[in-house]
N, C-alpha and C positions, 0 to 999 in steps of 0.2 A: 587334485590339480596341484603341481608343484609353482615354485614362486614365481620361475622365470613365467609360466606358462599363465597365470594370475594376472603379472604384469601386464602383460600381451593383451589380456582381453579386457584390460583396465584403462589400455591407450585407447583399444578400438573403441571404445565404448564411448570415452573422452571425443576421439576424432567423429563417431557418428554424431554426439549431440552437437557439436558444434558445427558438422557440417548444416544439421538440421536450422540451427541458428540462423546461418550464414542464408540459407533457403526462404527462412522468415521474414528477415530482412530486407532479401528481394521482392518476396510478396508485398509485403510492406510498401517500400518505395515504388511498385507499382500501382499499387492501390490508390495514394496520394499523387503519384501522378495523374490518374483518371480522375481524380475526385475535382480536379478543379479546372472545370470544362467552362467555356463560353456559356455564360445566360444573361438573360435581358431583364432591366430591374426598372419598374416594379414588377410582380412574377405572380402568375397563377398557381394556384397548388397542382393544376393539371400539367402544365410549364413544368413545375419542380421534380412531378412524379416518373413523367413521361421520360426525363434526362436520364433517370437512372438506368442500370443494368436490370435483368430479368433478379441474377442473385438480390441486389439492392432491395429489389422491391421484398424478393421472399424474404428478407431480414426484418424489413420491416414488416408486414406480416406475423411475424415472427416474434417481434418484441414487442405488438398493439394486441397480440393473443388473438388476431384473427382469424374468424374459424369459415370453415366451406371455402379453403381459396387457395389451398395447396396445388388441386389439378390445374389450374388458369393458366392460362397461357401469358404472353409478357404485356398483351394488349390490352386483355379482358381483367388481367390484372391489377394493372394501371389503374382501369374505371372502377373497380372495385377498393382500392385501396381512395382514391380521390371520395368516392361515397361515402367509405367509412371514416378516415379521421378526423375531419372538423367536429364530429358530437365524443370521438375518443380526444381530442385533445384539452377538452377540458379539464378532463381526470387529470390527464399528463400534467397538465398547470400546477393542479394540487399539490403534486408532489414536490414543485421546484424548493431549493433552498435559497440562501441570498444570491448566491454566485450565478447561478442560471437566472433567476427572477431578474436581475438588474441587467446581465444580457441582452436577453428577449428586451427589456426598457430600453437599452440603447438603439437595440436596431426601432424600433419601431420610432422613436426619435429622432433616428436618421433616415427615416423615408426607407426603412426595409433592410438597410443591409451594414456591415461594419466593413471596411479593408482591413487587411492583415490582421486577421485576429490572436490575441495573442494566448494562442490556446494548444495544447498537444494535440496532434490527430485522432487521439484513441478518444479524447473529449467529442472531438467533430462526428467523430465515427458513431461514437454513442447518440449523439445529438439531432445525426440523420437517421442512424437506425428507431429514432422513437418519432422520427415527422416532426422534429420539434422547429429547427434551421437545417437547412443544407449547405455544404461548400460550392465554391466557383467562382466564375475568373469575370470581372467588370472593369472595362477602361483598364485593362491589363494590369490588375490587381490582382488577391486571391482575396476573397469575399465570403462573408459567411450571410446570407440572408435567409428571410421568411417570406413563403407567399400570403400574398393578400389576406385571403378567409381566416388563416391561423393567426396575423396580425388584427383583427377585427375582431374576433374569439376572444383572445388574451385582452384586448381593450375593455371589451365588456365587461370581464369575468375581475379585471384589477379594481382595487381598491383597499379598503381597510380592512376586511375580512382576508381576504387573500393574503395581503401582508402580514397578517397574526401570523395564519398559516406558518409563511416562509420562514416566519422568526421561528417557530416550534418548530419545524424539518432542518432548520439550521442548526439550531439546538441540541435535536436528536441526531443528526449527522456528527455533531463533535463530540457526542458522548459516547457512540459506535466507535470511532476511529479510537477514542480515548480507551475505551475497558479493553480495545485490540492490541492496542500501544501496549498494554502493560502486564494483559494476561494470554496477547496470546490467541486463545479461542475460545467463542462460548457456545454453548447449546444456545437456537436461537430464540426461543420459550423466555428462557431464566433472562435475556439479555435485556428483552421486554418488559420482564418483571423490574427489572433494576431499572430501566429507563424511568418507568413509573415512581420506585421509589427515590428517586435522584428528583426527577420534577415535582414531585408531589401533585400529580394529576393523571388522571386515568388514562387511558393509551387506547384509542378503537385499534385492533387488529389488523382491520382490514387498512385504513389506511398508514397505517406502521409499516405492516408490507408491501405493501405499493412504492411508500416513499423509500423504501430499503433496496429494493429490486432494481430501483433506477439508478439509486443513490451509491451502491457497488460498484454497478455498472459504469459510473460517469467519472468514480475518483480511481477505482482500482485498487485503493486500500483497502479492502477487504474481498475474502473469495468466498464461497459456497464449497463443503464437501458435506460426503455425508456423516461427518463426525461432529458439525456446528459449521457456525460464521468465524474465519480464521483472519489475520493479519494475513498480508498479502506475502509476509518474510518467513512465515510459517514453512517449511520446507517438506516436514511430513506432520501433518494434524492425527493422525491416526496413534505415532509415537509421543507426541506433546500432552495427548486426552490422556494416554497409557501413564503418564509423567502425573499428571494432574490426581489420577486415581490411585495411583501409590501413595500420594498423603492425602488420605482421606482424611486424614484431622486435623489436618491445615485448614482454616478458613482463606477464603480471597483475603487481601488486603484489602481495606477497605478505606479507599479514596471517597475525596471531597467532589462534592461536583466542579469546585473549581478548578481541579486538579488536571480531570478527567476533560474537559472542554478545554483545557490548555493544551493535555497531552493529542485532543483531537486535530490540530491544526497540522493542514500538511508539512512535510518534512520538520517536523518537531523532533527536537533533540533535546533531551533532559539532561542539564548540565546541575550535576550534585556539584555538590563542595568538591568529594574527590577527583572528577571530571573536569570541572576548573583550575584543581590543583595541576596535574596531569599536562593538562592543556599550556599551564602558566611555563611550565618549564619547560615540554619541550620548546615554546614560541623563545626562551631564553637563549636556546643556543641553533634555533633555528628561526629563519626570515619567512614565516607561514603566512598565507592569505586570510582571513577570514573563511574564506568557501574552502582552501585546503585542512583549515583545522576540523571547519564543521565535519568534513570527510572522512577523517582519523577518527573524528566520534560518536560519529552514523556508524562506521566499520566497527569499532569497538564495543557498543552495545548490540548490534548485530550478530558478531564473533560469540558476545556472552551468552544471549538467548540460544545459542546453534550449540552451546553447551561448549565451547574451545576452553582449554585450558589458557591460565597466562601465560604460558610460552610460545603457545602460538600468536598469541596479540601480541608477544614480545616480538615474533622474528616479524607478523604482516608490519607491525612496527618499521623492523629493522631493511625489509622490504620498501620502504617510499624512503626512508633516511639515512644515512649514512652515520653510525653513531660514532661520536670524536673521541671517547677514552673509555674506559674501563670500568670507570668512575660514573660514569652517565650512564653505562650501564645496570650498574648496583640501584642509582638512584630510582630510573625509569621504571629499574623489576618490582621493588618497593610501592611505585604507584602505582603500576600494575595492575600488583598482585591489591592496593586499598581500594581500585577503582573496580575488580570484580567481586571482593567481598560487598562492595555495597550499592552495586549496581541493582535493580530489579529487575528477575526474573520469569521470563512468562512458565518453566518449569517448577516455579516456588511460588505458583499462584500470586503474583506482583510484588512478594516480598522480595527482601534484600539475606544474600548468603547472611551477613552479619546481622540482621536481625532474629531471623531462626535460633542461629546458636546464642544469642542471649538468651532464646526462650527456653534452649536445652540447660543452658545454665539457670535458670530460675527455677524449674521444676527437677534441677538437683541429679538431672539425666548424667549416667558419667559420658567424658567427652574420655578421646584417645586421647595417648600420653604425648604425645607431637598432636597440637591441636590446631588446625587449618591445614593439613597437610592435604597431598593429594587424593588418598584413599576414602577419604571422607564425603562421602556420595549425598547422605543425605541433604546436610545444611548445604553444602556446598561452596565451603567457605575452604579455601586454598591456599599454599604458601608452595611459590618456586627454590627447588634446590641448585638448578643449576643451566645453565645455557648452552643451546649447541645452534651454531647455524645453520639454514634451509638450503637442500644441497638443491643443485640445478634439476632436477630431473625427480626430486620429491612433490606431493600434493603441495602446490600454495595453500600458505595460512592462509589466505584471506576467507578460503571453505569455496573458494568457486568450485571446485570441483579438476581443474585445472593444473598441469606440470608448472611448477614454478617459474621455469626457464621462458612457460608462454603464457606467464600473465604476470604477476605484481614484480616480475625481475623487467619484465620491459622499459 
């Protein structure tokens, strides 16, 4: 295939996924549309079941693992589903961590239900899909309530025990998101193992995977393939394992548990020294937000793990700013290029390019004669030669996949 003809089916490709997108989106917005229907509160669970869709219910179904109930009809469905989850929704409790537990606490506090909750859809979606709350419209609000029985349920079931619980799934919820933060993906065996040795307490299985199964489900930071439990930024896990198994005599890094329940916290961004540095200057000669710098540094360890060189974080750089001399040029390539040798990498098993090559220099390994240059694959520690800017009609550095001219040039 010649280049013009490469091109061509590198645009269609681009224009299909994004029509696909575009397709999602509508889904989407219809979805939430329907989801927040008139109901009357306080609510039967027969009330909350019967409102759904015939799909709703097989989702739910679906995610309470209930079995003989696929042929049903949407009626006989209904009573079938109303039968089984008050004695499944116990279990469901087990799992909760603080963020859901205190949920459920509010509504039931407020006589069933909250207004506007201040929650993403994909949460609510999750939340219905397990019978836990459903959405819907009260005194022309959007509401998220509980019927009756599963408020009565959770009542009985709360207490001191339960609350351990929540504290241990909260726990084990920041230490997943965290060994994800930093390596990437794990087999999900070993991950178990590490949870155990990080708490110093034995882990039952079964309810490990229970509270895991939901607990993906509900944050979305982490995914399921058949190569392990991945970050949810992981782009191909198949190529990341392949990474991980070429240094076989790399150990993980081996993080503190503190470290790791830090790195668990949503939208966590590890600001090293050099990342601060980085950060300090450009805010010098630019009027940055708080939320637009966190952005530049979400995108920047982002770009590192997806393996970009620093030229390309130079131009997604040069892509949001406008840079004033030549001179801010030199300095900015400089941090750069300090902020990817010492970033950590999910393909260097959490380590940092720059700690690697100390370890090649201790054990007296020779390094090339230009040492951090680009050819250097293994450590992965790099030095930019030279600059060119992102013409309009080239891939965006940012890695979306996207012509420049239709995404970070806008």
């Amino acid at each position: 295939m010649d280049k013009k003809s490469d091109n061509k089916t590198k645009d269609l490709l681009i224009e299909a996924v994004e029509g696909a997108k575009a397709h999602n989106r509508q889904l989407q917005s219809k979805r939430e549309q329907q989801a927040w229907k008139e109901t009357n509160i306080p609510c039967t669970l027969f009330d909350a079941i019967s409102r759904l869709t015939k799909n709703d219910m097989d989702q739910i179904r679906k995610s309470l693992r209930i079995k003989n109930a696929s042929s049903l009809n949407k009626s006989k469905l209904a009573a079938e589903l109303v039968n089984q989850i008050p004695s499944l929704f116990e279990d469901t409790i087990y799992t909760f961590d603080q963020e859901r537990y205190e949920l459920v606490r509010q509504i039931i506090k407020n006589e069933g239900y909250i207004s506007d909750p201040n929650l993403s859809f994909s949460k609510i979606e999750v939340l219905k899909e397990y019978s836990i709350l459903f959405p819907g419209k009260y005194r022309n609000e959007n509401v998220l309530f509980m019927p009756m029985e599963l408020m009565h349920t959770f009542s009985q079931v709360d207490g001191f025990e339960l609350q351990k619980i929540v504290r241990r799934n909260t726990e084990w919820t920041r230490l997943i998101h965290g060994l994800l933060y930093y390596y990437g993906i794990m087999d999900s065996g070993k991950m178990l193992d590490k949870i155990q040795q990080l708490t110093g307490a034995e882990v039952n299985p079964i309810e490990y995977f229970n509270m895991l199964f939901l607990t993906i489900e509900y944050y979305g930071q982490a995914q399921y393939s058949a190569y392990g439990i991945h970050d949810h930024r992981v782009f191909d896990p198949e190529h990341l394992i392949e990474e991980h198994n070429m240094r076989s005599s790399i150990s993980n890094y081996r993080f503190t548990k503190k470290q790791l329940v830090k790195a668990g916290e949503p939208n966590y961004i590890e600001k090293t020294p050099a990342m601060n540095s980085l950060l300090r200057f450009i805010s010098k000669h630019f009027d940055l937000t708080n939320e637009e710098s966190d952005k530049i540094a979400m995108q920047f360890i982002n770009m590192i793990n997806m393996d970009a060189q620093p030229i390309m974080m130079l131009q997604y750089l040069q892509s949001q700013l406008e840079f004033p001399s030549f001179e801010f040029v030199q300095e900015v390539t400089d941090k750069i290029m300090d902020l990817h040798n010492n970033t950590r990498m999910w393909v260097l098993k959490g380590h940092t390019p720059r700690e690697l090559s100390q370890v090649e220099k201790k054990h007296l390994n020779p390094l090339p004669s230009a040492p951090f240059a680009t050819n250097q694959t293994n450590s992965k520690v790099v030095d930019i030669r030279n600059h060119t800017k992102t013409g309009r009609n080239n891939p965006c550095p940012c890695g979306s996949g996207k012509k420049y001219k239709k995404c970070c040039m806008k």
